[in-house]
TORPA-880199 format. One record per residue (C-alpha): residue in one letter; x, y, z; residue number from 1. Coordinates in nm, 2 decimals. Layout:
! residues N
{aa->a&east->X&north->Y&up->Z&i->NUM}
...
END
This chain:
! residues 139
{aa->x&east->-3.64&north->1.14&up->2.01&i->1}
{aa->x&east->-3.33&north->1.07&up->2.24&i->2}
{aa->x&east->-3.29&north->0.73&up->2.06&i->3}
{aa->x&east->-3.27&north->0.91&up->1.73&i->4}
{aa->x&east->-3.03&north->1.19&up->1.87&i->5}
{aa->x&east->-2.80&north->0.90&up->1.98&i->6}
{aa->x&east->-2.79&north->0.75&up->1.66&i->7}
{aa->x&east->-2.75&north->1.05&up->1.48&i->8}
{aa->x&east->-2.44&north->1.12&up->1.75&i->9}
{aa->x&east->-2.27&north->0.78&up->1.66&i->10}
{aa->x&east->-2.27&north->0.75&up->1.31&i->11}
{aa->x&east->-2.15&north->1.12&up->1.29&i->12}
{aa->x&east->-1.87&north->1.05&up->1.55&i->13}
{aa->x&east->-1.81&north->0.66&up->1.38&i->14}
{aa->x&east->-1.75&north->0.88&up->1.01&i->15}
{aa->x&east->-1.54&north->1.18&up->1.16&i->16}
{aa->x&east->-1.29&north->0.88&up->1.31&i->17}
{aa->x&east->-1.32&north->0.67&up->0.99&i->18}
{aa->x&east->-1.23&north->1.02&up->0.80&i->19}
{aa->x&east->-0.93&north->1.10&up->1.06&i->20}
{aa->x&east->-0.83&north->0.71&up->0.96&i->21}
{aa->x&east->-0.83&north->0.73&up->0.61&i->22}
{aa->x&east->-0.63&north->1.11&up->0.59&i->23}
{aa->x&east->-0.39&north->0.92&up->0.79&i->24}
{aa->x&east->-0.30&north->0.66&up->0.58&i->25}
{aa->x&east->-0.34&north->0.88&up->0.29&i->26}
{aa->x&east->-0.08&north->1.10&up->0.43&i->27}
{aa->x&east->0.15&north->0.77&up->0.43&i->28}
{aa->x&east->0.10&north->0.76&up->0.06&i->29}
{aa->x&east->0.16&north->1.13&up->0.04&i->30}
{aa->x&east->0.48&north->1.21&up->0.27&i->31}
{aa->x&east->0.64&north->0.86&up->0.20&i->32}
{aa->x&east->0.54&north->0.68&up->-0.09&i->33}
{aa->x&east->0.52&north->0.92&up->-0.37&i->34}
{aa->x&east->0.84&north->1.11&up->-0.27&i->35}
{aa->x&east->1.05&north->0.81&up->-0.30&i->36}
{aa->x&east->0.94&north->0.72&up->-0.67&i->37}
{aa->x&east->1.21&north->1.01&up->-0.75&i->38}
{aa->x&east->1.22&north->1.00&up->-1.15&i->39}
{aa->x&east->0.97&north->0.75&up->-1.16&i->40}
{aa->x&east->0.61&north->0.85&up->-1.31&i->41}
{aa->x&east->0.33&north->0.78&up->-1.07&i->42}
{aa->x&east->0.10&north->0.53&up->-1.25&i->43}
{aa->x&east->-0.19&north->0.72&up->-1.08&i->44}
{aa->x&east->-0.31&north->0.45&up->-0.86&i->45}
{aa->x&east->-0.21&north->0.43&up->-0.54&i->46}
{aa->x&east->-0.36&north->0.19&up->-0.20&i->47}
{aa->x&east->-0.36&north->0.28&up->0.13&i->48}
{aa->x&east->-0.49&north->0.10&up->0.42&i->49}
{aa->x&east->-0.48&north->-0.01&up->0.80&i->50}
{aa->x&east->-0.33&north->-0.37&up->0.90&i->51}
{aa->x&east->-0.35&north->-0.55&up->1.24&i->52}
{aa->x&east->-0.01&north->-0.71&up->1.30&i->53}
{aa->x&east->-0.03&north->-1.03&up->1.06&i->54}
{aa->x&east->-0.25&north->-0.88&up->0.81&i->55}
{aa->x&east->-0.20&north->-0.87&up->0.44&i->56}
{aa->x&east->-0.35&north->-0.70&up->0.20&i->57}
{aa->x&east->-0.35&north->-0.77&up->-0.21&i->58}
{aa->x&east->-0.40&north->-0.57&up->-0.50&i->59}
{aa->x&east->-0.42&north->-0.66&up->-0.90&i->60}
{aa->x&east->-0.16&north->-0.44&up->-1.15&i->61}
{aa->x&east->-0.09&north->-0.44&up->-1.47&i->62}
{aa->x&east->0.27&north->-0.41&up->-1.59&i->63}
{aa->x&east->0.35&north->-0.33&up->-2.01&i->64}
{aa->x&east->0.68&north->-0.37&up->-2.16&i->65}
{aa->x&east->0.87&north->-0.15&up->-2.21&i->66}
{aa->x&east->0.85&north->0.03&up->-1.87&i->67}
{aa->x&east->1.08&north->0.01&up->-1.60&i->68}
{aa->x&east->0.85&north->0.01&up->-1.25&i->69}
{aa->x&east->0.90&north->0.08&up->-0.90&i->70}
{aa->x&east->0.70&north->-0.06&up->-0.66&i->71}
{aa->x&east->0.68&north->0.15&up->-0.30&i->72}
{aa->x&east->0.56&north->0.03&up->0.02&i->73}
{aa->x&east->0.58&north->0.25&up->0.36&i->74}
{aa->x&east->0.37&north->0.17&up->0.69&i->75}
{aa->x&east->0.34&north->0.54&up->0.91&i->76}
{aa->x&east->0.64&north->0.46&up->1.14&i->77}
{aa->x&east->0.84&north->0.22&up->0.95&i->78}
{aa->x&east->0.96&north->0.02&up->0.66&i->79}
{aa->x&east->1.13&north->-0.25&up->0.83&i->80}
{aa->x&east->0.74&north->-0.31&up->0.99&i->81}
{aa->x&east->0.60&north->-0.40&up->0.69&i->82}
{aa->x&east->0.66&north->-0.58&up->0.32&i->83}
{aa->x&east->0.53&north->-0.69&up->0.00&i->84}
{aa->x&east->0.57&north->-0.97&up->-0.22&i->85}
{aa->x&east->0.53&north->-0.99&up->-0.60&i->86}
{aa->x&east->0.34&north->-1.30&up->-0.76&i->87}
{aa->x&east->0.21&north->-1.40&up->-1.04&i->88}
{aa->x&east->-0.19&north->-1.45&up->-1.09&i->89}
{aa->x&east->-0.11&north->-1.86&up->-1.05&i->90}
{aa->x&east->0.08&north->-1.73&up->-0.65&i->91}
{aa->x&east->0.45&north->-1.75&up->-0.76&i->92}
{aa->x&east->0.67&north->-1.56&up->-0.59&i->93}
{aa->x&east->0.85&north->-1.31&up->-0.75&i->94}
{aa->x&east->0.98&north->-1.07&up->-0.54&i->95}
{aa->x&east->0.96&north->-1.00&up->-0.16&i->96}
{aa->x&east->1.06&north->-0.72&up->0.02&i->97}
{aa->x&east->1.15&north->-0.84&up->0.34&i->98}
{aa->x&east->1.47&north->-0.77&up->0.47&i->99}
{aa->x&east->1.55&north->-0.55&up->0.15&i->100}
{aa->x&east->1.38&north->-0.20&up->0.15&i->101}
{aa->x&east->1.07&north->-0.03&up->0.08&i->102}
{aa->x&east->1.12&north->-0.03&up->-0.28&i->103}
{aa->x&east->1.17&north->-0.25&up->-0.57&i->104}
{aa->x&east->1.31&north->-0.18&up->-0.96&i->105}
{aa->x&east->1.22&north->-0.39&up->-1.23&i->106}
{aa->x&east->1.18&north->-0.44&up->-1.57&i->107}
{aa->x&east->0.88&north->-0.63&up->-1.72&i->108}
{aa->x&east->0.95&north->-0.86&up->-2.06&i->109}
{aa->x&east->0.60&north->-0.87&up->-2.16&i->110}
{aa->x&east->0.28&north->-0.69&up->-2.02&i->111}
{aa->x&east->0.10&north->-0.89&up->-1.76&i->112}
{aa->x&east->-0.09&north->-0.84&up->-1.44&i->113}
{aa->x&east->0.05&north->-0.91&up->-1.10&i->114}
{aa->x&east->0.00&north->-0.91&up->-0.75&i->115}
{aa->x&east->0.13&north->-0.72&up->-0.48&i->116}
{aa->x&east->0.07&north->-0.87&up->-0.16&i->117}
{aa->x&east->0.11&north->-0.62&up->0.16&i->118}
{aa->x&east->0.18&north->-0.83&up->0.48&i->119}
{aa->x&east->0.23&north->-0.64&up->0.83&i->120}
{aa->x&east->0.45&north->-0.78&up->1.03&i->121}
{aa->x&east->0.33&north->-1.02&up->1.29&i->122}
{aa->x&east->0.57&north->-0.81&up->1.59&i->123}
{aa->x&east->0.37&north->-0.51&up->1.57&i->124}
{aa->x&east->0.23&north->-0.34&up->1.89&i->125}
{aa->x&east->-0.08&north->-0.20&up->1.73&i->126}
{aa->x&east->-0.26&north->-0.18&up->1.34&i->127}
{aa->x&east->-0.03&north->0.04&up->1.11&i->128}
{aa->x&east->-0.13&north->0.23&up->0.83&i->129}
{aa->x&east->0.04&north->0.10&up->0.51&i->130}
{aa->x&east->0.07&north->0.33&up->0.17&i->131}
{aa->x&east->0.17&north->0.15&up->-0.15&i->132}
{aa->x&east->0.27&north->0.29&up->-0.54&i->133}
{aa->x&east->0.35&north->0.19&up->-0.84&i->134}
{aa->x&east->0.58&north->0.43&up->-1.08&i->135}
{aa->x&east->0.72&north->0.38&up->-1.41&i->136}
{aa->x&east->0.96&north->0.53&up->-1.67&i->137}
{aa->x&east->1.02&north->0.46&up->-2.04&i->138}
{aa->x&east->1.33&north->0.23&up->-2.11&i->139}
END
C-alpha cells in the first residue's frame, strides 16, 4: 500500500510541475508574443516550449501569397537570449534573427512551407521558456 501511495504522490507532484511549466511558457506566448503582432492577424498556431542553453527547436509553416507575415519569437526574460532562423525545407537560410529583434516582416511570392528554427543561446544560466507566432495581413 505505501509503495502505491508513493507512486500515486510522484506522478501527481511530476504533473502539477509539468502544468506550472507549460502555463509558463504559455504565458510567454501570451504577454509577449501575441501583443507584439500589433495589426497582424494571429494565424492561430502558436509554439511554446523550454530550451537548455544550446537548444533549438523547429517547426513546419505554411506561408500563401498574398499575405504579408510576421514571425515573433520571445524567451521569458529576454529577446536578445534567444533567435530564430528561416529556411527552406532543403536548410537554406533565409532569415535569422540574431542580432536584429524578436520579430521579422516579410512577404512571400508564392505559397510554400518553411521552417522556423528556435535556437537558445549557448550563454544562458539556466533553460528559458521560448514562445513563437506567426501573424499575417492581406497585401
Amino acid at each position: 500500500m505505501n509503495k502505491k501511495l508513493f507512486y500515486l504522490s510522484f506522478t501527481f507532484i511530476f504533473m502539477t510541475i509539468s502544468s506550472f511549466k507549460l502555463y509558463e511558457c504559455n504565458e510567454v506566448v501570451k504577454n509577449k508574443c501575441i501583443p507584439s503582432l500589433e495589426t497582424f492577424i494571429h494565424n492561430g498556431q502558436f509554439s511554446s516550449i523550454k530550451l537548455a542553453p544550446g537548444e533549438s527547436s523547429q517547426t513546419l509553416v505554411s506561408f500563401y501569397s498574398g499575405h504579408t507575415y510576421r514571425i515573433a519569437a520571445f524567451d521569458k526574460t529576454s529577446s536578445a537570449n534567444t533567435y530564430f532562423q528561416v529556411k527552406t525545407p532543403s536548410n537554406q537560410l533565409l532569415y535569422s534573427s540574431k542580432d536584429k529583434g524578436p520579430t521579422w516582416d516579410f512577404k512571400v511570392e508564392s505559397s510554400r512551407k518553411l521552417i522556423i528554427d528556435v535556437i537558445s543561446d549557448k550563454t544562458l544560466q539556466e533553460e528559458s521558456c521560448i514562445g513563437v507566432v506567426v501573424g499575417f495581413k492581406d497585401t
